[in-house]
N, C-alpha and C positions, 0 to 999 in steps of 0.2 A: 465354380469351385465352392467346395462347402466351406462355410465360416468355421473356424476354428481358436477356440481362446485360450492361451496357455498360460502359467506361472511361471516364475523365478521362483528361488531359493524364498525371496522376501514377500513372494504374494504378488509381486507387480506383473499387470494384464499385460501379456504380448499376443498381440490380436492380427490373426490373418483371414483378408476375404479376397473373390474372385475381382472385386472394382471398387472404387473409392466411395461410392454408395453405399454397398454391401457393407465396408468395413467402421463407417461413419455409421450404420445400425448394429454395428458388433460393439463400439467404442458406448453408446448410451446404452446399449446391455448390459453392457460391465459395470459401467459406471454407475448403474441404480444399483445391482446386484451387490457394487461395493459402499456405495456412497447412499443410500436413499435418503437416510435421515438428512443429510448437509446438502442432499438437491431440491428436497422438498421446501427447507427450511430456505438456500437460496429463493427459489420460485418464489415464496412468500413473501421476502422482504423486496424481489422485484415489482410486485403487483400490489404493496403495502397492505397483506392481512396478518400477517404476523402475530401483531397484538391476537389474532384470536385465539392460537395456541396458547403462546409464551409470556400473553398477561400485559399487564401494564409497563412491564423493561420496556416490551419494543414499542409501544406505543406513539416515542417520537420519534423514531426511525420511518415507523408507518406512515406520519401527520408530512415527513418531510418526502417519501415518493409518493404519496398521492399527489400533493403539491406540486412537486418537479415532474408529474406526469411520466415518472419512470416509463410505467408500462404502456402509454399511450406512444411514448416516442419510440420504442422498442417496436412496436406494432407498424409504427409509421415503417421503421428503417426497416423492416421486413420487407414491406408492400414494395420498397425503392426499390431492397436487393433483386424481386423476385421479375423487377421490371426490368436490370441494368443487368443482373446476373444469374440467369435462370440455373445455370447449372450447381453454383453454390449454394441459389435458395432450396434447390431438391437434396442437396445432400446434407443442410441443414434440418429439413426434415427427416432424410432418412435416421438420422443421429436424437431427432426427438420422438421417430417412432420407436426407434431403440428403448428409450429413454422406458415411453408409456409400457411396452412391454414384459420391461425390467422391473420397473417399480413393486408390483404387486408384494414380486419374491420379494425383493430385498426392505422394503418396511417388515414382511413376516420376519427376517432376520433381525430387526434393530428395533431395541424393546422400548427408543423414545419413543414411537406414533402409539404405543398403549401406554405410556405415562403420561401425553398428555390426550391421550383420546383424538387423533389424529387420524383420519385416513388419508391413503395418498390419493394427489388428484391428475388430473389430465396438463401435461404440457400443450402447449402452443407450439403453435411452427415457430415463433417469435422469442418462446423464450431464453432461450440462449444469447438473445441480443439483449434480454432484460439482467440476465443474469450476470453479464458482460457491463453493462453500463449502471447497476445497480453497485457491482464491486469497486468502478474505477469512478464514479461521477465525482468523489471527494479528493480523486489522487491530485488535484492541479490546485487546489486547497483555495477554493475561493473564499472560506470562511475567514485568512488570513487577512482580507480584507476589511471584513469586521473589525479584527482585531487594530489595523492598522489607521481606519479610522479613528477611533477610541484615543489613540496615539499622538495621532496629527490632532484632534483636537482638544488635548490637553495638553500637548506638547512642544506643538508644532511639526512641519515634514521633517527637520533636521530629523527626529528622534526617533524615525523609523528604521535609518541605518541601525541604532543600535540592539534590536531586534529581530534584522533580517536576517536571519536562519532558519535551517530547516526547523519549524515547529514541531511542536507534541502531536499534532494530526495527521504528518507526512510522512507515507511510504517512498524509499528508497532503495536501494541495492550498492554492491559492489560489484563488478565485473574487468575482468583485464583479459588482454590476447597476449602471448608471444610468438613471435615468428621463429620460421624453422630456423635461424640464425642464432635463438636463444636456449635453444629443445636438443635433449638428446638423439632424439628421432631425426630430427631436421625437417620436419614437421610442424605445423602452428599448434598451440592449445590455447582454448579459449576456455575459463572458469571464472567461478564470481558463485554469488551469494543474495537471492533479492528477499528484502528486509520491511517486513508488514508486520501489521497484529497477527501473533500465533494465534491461528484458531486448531479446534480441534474438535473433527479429524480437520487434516492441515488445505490451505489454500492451493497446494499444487498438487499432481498426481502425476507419477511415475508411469510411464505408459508405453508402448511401442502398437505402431503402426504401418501393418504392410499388406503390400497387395502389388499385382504384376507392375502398377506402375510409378511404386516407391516404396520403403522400408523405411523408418522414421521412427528411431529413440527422441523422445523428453519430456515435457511436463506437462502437463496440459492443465486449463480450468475446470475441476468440475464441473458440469451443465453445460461445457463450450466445446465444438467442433474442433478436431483437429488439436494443432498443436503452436498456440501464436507464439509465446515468448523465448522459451530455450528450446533446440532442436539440432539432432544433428541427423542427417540424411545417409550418411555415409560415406560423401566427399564433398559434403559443406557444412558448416555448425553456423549458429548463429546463435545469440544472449542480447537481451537488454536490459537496460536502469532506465527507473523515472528521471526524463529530461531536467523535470523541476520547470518546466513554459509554464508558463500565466496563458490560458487561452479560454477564460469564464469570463464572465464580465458579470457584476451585480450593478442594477438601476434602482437608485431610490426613486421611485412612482407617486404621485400622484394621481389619487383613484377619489371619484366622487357614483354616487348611488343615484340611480335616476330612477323613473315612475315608480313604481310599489316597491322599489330597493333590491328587487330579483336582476335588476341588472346595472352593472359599471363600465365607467368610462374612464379614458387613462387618457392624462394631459401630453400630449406627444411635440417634437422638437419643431413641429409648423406653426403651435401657440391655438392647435386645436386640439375639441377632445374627439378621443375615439373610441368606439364600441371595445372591451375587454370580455370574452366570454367568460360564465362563470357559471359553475354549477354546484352544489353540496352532492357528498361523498359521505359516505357510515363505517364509521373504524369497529369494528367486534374487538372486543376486550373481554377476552377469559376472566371470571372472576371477576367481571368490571362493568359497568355500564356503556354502551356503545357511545362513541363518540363523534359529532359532528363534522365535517369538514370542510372549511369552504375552499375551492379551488378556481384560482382565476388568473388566466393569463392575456398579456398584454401583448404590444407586437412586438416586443424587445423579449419576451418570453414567460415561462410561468412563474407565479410570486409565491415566493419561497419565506418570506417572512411579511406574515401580513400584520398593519398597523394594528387590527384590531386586536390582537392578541398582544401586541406591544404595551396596548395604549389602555386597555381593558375599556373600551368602547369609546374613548375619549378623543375627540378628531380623530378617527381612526385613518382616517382617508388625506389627511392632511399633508403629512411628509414634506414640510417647508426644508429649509433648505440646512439646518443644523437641527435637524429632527430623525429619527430613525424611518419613522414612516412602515410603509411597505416596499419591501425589494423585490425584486425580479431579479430572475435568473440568466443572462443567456450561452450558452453553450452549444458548440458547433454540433452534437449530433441533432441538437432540437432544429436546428439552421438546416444543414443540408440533409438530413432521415440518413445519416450514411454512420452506419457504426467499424467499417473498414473491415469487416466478414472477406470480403472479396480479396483480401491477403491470404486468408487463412489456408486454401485449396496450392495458390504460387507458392506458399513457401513446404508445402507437404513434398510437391512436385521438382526444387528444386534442387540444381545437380551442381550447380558454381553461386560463388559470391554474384554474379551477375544479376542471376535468376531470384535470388536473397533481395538486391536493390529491389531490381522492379517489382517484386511483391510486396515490400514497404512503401515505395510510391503509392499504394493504393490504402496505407495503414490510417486511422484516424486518432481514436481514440484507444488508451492517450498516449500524451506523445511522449516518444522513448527517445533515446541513444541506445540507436544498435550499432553492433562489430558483428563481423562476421568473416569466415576463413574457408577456402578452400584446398584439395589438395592439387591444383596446379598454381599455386601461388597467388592465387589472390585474395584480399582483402578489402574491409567495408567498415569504416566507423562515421557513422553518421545521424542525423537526428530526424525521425519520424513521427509522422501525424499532421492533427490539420489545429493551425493557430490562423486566428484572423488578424488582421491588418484595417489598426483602429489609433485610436488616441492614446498617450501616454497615462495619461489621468488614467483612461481605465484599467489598463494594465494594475496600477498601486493603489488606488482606490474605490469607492464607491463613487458613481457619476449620476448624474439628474438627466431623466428620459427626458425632462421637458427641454433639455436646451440642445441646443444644433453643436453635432460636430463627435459627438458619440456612437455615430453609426458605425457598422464592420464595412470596409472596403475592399471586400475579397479576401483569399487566405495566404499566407506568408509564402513564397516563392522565388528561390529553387529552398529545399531547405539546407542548413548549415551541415558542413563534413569537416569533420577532425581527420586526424594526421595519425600515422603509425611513425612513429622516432624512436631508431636505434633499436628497432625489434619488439616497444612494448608501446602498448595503448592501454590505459586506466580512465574507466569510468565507474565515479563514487559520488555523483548529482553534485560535484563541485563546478566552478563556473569552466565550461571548454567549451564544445563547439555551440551548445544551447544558451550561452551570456545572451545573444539576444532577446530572446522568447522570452525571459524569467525574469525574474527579480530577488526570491528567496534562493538560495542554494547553501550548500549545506556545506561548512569550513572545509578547505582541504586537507585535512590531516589524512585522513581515510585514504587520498588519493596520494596524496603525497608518498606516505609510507607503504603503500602498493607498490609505488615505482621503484624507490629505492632500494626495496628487497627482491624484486626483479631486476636489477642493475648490478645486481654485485656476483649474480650466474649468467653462463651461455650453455649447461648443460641440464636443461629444466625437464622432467617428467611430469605424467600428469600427475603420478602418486607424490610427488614432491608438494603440489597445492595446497594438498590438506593444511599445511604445515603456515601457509597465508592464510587459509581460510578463517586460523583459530591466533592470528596476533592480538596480542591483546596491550601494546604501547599504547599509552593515553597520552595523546600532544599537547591538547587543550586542557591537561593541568597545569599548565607552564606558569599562567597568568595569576592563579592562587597560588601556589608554590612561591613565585618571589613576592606576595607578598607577606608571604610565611617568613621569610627568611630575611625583609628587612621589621619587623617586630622585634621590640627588645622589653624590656622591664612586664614580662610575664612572669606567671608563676612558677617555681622547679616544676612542675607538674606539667606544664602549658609548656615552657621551654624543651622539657624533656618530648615531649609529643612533637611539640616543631621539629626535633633537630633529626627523631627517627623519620621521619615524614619529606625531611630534605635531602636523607640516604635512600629514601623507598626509591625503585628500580623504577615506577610510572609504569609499573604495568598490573594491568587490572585482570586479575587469577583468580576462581576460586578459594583456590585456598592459602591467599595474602594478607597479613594479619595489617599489614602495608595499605592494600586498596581500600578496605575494611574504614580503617581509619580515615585515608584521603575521604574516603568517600563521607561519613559522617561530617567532619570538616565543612565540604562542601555540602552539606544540604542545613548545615546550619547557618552559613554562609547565603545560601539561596532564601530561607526565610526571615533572616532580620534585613536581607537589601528588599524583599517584598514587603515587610512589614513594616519599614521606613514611610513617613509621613509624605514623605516626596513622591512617593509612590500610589500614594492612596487610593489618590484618584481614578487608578483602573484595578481596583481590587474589586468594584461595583460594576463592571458594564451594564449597558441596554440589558435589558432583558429578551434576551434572542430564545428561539426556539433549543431544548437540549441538545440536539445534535451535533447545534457550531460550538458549545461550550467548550471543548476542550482545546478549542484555539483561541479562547477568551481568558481562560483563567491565568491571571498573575504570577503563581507560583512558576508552575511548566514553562513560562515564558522568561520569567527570569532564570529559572534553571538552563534553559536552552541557547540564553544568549551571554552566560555567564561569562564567558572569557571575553566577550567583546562589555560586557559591565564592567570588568575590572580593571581593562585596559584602556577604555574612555579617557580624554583627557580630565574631563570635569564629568558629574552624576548629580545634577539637581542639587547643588550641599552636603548629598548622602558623602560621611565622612567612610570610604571601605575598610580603612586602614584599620577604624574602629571596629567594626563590621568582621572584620576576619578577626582581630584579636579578641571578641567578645566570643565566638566562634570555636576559637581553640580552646578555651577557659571553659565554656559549654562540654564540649566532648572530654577536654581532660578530665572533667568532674564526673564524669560519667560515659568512660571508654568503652569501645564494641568488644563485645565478650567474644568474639569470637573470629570466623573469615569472611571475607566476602561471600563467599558461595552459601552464608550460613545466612545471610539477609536476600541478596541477590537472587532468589530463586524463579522459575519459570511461573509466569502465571498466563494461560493462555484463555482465549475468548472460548467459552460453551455458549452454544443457544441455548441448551437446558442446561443450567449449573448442577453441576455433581452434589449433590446433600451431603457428602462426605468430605468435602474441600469448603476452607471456610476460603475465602477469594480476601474476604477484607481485614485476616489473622495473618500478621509479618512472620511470626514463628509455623506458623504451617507448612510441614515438610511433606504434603505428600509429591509436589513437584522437584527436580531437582535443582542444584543449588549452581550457577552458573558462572564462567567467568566472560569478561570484555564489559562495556560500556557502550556508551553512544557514540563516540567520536574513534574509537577503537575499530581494525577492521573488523574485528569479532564483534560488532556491533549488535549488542544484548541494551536494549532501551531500557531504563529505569526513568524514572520521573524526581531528580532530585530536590531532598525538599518536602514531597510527598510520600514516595516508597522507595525503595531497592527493589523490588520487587520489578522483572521482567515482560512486559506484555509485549513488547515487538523484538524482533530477532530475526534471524535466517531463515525463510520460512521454505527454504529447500538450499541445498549446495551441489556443484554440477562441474565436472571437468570434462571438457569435450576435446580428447585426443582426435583431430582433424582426419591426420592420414589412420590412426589406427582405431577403430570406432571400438574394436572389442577392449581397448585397455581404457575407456573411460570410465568414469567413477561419479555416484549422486548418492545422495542423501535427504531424507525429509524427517523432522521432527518428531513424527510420530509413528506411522505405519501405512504401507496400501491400501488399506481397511478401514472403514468408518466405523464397521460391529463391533460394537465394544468385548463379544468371545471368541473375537476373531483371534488365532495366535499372531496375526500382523495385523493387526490394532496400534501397538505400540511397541514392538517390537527393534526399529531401526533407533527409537528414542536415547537408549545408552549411547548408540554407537552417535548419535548427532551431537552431545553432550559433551564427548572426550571429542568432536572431530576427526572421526572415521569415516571412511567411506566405502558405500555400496556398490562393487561391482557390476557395468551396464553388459547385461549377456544380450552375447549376438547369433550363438551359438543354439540354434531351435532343438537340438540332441539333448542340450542339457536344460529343456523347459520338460514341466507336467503339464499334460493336457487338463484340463479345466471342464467336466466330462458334466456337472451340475448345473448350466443352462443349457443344453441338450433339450432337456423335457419342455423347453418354453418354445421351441420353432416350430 
């Protein structure tokens, strides 16, 4: 059968070949043809040369996967798959022959590789499992550990509860099913929203996928086979959320230098040393001076923060036992070479919830909470990947290689399944069937108010979704709000702001002179409980590599666990009472001119920043102005404290009508299109903005044939 690529209305590739091979080299055709700039730019940051393009930014993104041996283990979990699973490692290549083929055109299309003098290069058979594990190796947030360190020992362990929420470095989602008992069809739908840094062009891709032996609407990853996280087959759908599992471990090491210092040895839990291999690596830096690298890993895995850059050469190697030292990494792909590729074929293939399970059984990284529905009634909410089976300590903190009893003892088995009750399942990375795996998870409000707006219909469509998609009740104002309301002997001024602020509706709108307000409130509220003396002590941490900082910094961390700050019984001395009244006196003197939407605006990740957006100018409008919050299901991240400004959100929205696949509905942030003259570049942006959504055609009559890769076969 000839390969054949069509359009939608929006630009989105609906790709037909003769077998799943053929159409896995249709799918990286498309993909460079639409995407070159953002595949390249992935591949780069898998294989850490980044820095050669894009300068000194990437620089410690580079220093941290060389380190973690990104593409070395990527390479490994190739070699496994092609051993354990031949037929998905051929069709992983056919998808990167795609790839090479595609490229050429589509850099000619996308005027970044001549602004930075780039040309494109050669994929790997590998790289899709780098590209794969380069995007998710931060989702299980080992950096958190760092952070909770820092904590415990200024603190003590009490003081970690009041912190444990999802942080400032945590990607999440929202996701819910209803059964045909709650749907007008009588039919299940499954819809939700998964919630990362906007980048742009955006991290999912609108896609369809068919061939004699499946047809397959959803999202797929740039640079990655197939279609892992949302899908719907035709008579199964399936969506995931980040689990929120702990399954990293970080080992504080000690490491000493033997004969001429080319090679180390790592104190291991028998109370001997042992050989660590290590080699130096050369970072190219555009406009910069090449940078050294040392990389060396131990038998717990590779050391991702080495003493010597800690210590600037001073016992570098040392890492006693209330010292940062050098850390290692370990993490199950590095353990078993398995990046869970071997899903991605079962779930293209599959026809029932059944076939959904068993293809998750073989999911790794990372681990999800999936649901999934079919149309003879069945259903799947369960949690996915591979967590090992270790110590408690490692789970919450950092642990010492050297002493016994920190080893992994196999992987977590069977894994945890939640429940469908009364027609609805909600997953919002609050604590359910994944409470064991984790530690941090993210307050229930999200989940809560999911359910309860699902509770109050039994005649649910999927076009009705929208309308959750875009809630914007904020829960987790509760806990500043009374303390708004027990303050007295304020100023007219300060009173008069309390008293509108204690009629504001809690819901976070664009255009709320209300949110606006809460919102200032609170982030003046976040930087005098940071800037409290009681506090101080982690306004300075270790000096870690850039990359964990943003799970280090003070601010974001008290912004993020505000409402459990203010509802503590006791806080160090910090008087709050004072704290929010100094707070209102603040903004009364100096109130928002304007609405939320007018601060809150979108600010998404570029690998090359646009010269005409300043990123670090709050009145810059060329993004737009947004409404929801963090804790909102409209979940729009700001950094309170810091910005209003937006850099994580919904970074696509998807309704999968079960039984009736042609009335489903998605959306992505910005357009099909990575070419910035592309007219779907940005084209779906308004409509993700108000909360509208893109029609999923099923319908091959109303597609345009896509007649401009023709000339490359």
């Amino acid at each position: 059968m000839t390969v054949e690529i069509y359009r939608d209305a929006w630009g989105v590739p609906h790709l037909r070949a003769g077998d799943a091979r053929e159409l896995a080299h249709a799918q990286g055709l498309a993909t460079a043809h639409d995407r070159a700039w953002q595949l390249e730019v992935e591949r780069h940051r898998a294989r850490g040369t980044s820095a050669a393009f894009l300068g000194a930014d990437a620089l410690a993104w580079d220093r941290f996967a060389r380190q973690a041996r990104l593409d070395d283990t990527a390479r490994r979990c190739f070699t496994t798959l092609e051993r354990r699973d031949p037929e998905t490692a051929a069709w992983v290549r056919a998808y990167v022959d795609g790839v090479n083929q595609g490229l050429p055109e589509g850099a000619r299309r996308a005027p970044e590789f001549t602004a930075v003098g780039l040309a494109p290069g050669h994929w790997e058979p590998w790289t899709p499992l780098g590209v794969w594990l380069a995007t998710h190796v931060l989702f299980a947030g080992f950096p958190a550990k760092l952070w909770r360190e820092e904590v415990v020992r200024h603190f003590g362990p009490d003081a970690v509860a009041l912190f444990a929420t999802d942080g400032p470095g945590t990607s999440g989602s929202n996701g819910w099913l209803v059964t045909g008992e709650r749907t007008a069809t009588g039919g299940p739908v499954i819809a939700g929203d998964p919630h990362r840094y906007i980048e742009a062009p955006g991290v999912y891709q609108q896609i369809r996928l068919s061939c004699p032996e499946f047809d397959v609407v959803g999202l797929a990853v740039p640079g990655v086979p197939g279609i892992a996280h949302f899908g719907h087959t035709g008579t199964v759908a399936w969506a995931i959320t980040n689990a929120m599992a702990d399954y990293q471990d970080l080992y504080r090491e000690r490491l000493r230098r033997t004969g001429d210092g080319d090679h180390v040895e790592a104190l291991g839990p028998d109370g001997a040393w042992h050989p660590a291999s290590r080699h130096t690596e050369v970072i190219e830096v555009a406009d910069g001076d090449p940078v050294e690298v040392e990389v060396i890993e131990t038998d717990r895995g590779p050391v991702v923060i080495n003493g010597d850059v800690i210590n600037g050469g001073s016992d570098p190697y040392g890492g006693g036992d209330d010292s940062v030292g050098s850390l290692s990494l370990r993490h199950p792909p590095r353990v078993s070479e398995d990046l869970g590729f071997s899903s991605l074929l079962p779930l293209l293939r599959a026809r029932r919830v059944a076939d959904v399970d068993r293809a998750f059984d073989d999911w790794a990284e990372p681990v999800n909470v999936v649901q999934a529905a079919d149309t003879e009634g069945g259903l799947l909410h369960r949690v996915a990947g591979r967590v090992p089976v270790r110590s408690e300590d490692n789970r919450t903190r950092i642990v010492n290689a050297w002493e016994p009893g920190h080893e992994w003892r196999g992987w977590y088995a069977p894994m945890p399944r939640g429940t469908v009750d009364d027609g609805i399942a909600v997953m919002a990375n609050q604590r359910g069937p994944a409470t064991p795996l984790g530690v941090e998870f993210a307050p229930p409000h999200r989940a809560t108010r999911l359910r309860a707006l699902l509770g109050t219909r039994r005649d649910w469509s999927a076009a009705d979704m929208a309308a959750l998609h875009m809630d914007t009740h904020l829960a987790s104002a509760a806990p500043l709000l009374n303390h708004l309301a027990a303050l007295d002997d304020l100023t007219p001024e300060a009173a008069a702001l309390r008293d509108r602020l204690l009629h504001w509706d809690r819901r976070m709108t664009a255009d709320s002179t209300g949110a606006a307000t809460y919102a200032a409130v609170r982030g003046a509220v976040v930087r005098r409980l940071a800037a409290h003396p009681a506090l101080a002590r982690l306004t300075e941490p270790p000096l870690h590599p850039e990359v964990f900082r943003p799970w280090l910094a003070l601010v974001p961390r008290v912004a993020f666990a505000l409402e459990s700050l203010l509802r503590a019984e006791e806080l160090y001395g910090i008087d709050r009472a004072e704290a929010v009244r100094a707070a209102v006196e603040e903004v009364a003197g100096d109130p928002p001119k304007g609405t939320w939407g007018d601060t809150h605006r979108l600010a998404p990740w570029r690998a090359l920043p646009d010269p005409s957006y300043d990123e670090d100018d709050e009145d810059d409008e060329r993004e737009p102005g947004l409404s929801g919050d963090h804790d909102c299901v409209l979940c729009t991240s700001a950094v309170p404290g810091l910005t209003d400004r937006a850099a994580r959100g919904p970074a696509a929205r998807y309704v999968w009508d079960v039984a009736r696949r042609e009335n489903s509905l998605w959306v992505v942030p910005f357009g099909a299109s990575g070419v910035p003259d592309s007219p779907h570049h940005r084209d779906q942006l308004p409509l993700w903005v108000r909360g509208d959504l893109v029609p999923v055609v099923t319908d091959w009559t109303e597609l345009m044939e896509d007649r401009t890769w023709r000339t490359e076969r």
